[in-house]
N, C-alpha and C positions, 0 to 999 in steps of 0.2 A: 228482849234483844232480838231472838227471831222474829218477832214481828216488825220490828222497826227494819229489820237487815229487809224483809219481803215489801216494806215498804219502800225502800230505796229502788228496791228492785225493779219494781214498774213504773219508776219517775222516769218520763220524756227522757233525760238528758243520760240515761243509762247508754241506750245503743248508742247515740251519737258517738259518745266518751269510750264506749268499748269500740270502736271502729277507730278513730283514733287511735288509741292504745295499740288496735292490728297493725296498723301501717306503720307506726315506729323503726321496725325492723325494717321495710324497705326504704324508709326516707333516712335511716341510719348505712344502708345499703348504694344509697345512689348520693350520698354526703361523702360517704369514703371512695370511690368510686372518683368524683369528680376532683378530692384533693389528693389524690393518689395516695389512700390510706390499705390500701386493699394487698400489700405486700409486691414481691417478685413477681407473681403469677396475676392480677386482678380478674382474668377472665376464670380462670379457676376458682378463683374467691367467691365471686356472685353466683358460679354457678354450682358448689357446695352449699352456700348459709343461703339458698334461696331453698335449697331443695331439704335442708336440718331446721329454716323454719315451717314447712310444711307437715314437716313429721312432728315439731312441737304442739301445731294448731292442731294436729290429728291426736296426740297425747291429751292436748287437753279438751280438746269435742267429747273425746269418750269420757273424759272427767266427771263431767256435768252429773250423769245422771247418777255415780256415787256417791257427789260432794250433797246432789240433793236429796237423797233419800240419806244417807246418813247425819245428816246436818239439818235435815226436816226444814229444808228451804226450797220449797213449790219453784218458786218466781225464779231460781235459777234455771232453768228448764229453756226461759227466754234467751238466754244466753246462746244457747245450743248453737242455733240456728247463725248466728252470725259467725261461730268462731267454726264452724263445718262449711262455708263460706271461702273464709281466709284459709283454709286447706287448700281447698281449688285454688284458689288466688295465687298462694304461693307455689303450686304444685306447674301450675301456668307457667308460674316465673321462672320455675327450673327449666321447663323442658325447652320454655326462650330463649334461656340464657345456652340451652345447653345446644339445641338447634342453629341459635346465631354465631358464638362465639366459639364450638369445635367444629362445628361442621358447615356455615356460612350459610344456610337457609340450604342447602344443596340435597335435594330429597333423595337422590339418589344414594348419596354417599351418608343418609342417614336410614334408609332402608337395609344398609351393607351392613353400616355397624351395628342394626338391632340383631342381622343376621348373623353376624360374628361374636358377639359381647352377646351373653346371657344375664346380665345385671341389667343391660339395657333395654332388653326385651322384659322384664319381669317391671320396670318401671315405667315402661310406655302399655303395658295392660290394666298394672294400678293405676293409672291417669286414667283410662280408656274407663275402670269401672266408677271412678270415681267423677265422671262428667256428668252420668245421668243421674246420680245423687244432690249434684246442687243445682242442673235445672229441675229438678223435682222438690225444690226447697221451700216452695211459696204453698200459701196457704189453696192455692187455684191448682194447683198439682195435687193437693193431697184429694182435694175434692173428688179430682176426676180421674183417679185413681183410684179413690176410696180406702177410705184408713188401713184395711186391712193387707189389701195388695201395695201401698205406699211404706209401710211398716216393713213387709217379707226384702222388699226392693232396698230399703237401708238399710237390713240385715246386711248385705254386701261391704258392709265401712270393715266388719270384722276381715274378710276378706283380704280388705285395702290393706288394712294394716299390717296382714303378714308377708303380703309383697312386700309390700314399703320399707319393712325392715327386712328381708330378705335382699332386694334391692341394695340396704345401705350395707349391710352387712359383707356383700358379694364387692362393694365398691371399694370398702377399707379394709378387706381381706388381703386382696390383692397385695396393698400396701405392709401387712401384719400390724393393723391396726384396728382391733376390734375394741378395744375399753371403751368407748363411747356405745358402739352396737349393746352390748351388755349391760346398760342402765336404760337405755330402750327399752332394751327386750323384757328387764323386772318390767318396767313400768307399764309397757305396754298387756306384758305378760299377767300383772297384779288386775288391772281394767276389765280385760277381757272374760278370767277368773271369774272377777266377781259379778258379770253379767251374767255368764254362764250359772253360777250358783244361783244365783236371784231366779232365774229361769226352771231351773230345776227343782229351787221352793214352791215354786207361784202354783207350778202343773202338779205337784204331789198335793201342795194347799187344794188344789181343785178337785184332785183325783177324791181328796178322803170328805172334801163338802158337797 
């Protein structure tokens, strides 16, 4: 069965289908949008589920490399690189939606509010370290970079993450609405854990060979 699963894995029409599958949510996003399915508020709707799908593509980029060493599925690996992609993507779409629609492209008056709002400011440095992560995404980046310094440089996703939920946390606080931050934070929390362990086997594995 693992081999058949790593054979689907590298068939042509895998990324096509998983890039597909990405954009879902925003073509389900500018579908509601257009038939006015987006509630009382729709500027606040887009620019909430633009910025909770970013945090899922970010949940599930770090997935990959659990599901593939525990699941002894190599070829998931290819995965990676697209759904660490649709992070920026979406992460883009938030700060659009959030730029256009509270604050009207007006740079001033979004300079103000990062200086006033510390949620705002902890979400526009996650973006900031999260940009040179996916132009660094191509196989011509890692080259000239070199695996080593390419590697240290996306060590930063860990980073990302605990802005991004700090970020969402400090946003639904506000409201006393943290139950959603809390299944995050396991999940992001379980991820993280288990890079770190793996990390901490790999260097004692070497220390004692």
């Amino acid at each position: 069965m693992r081999t058949r699963i790593n054979r689907w894995l590298i068939a042509r029409w895998v990324q096509p289908l998983l890039t597909v599958l990405c954009l879902l949510p925003l073509a389900w996003l500018l579908f509601a949008a257009f038939t006015d399915q987006l509630g009382a508020n729709p500027a606040e709707a887009l620019i909430r589920a633009s910025g909770d799908w970013a945090l899922r593509f970010l949940c599930l980029t770090l997935a990959i490399t659990p599901l593939r060493v525990g699941l002894q599925l190599p070829t998931l690996g290819r995965l990676r690189r697209t759904l660490g992609l649709f992070v920026a993507f979406y992460a883009l779409n938030h700060l659009l939606a959030y730029s256009w629609f509270d604050m009207g492209f007006e740079l001033d008056d979004i300079a103000s509010d990062i200086a006033k709002r510390p949620f705002i400011l902890v979400g526009m440095v996650a973006f900031g370290l999260l940009l040179p992560l996916a132009a660094t995404s191509l196989n011509r980046a890692v080259k000239a970079l070199g695996a080593v310094r390419w590697r240290i440089l996306h060590k930063a996703v860990f980073g990302i993450a605990v802005l991004a939920l700090l970020h969402f946390y400090w946003m639904r606080s506000a409201k006393n609405d943290v139950a959603e931050v809390v299944v995050y934070a396991l999940v992001l929390g379980f991820l993280v854990g288990w890079r770190v362990r793996h990390a901490w086997q790999d260097q004692r594995e070497g220390v004692i060979n």
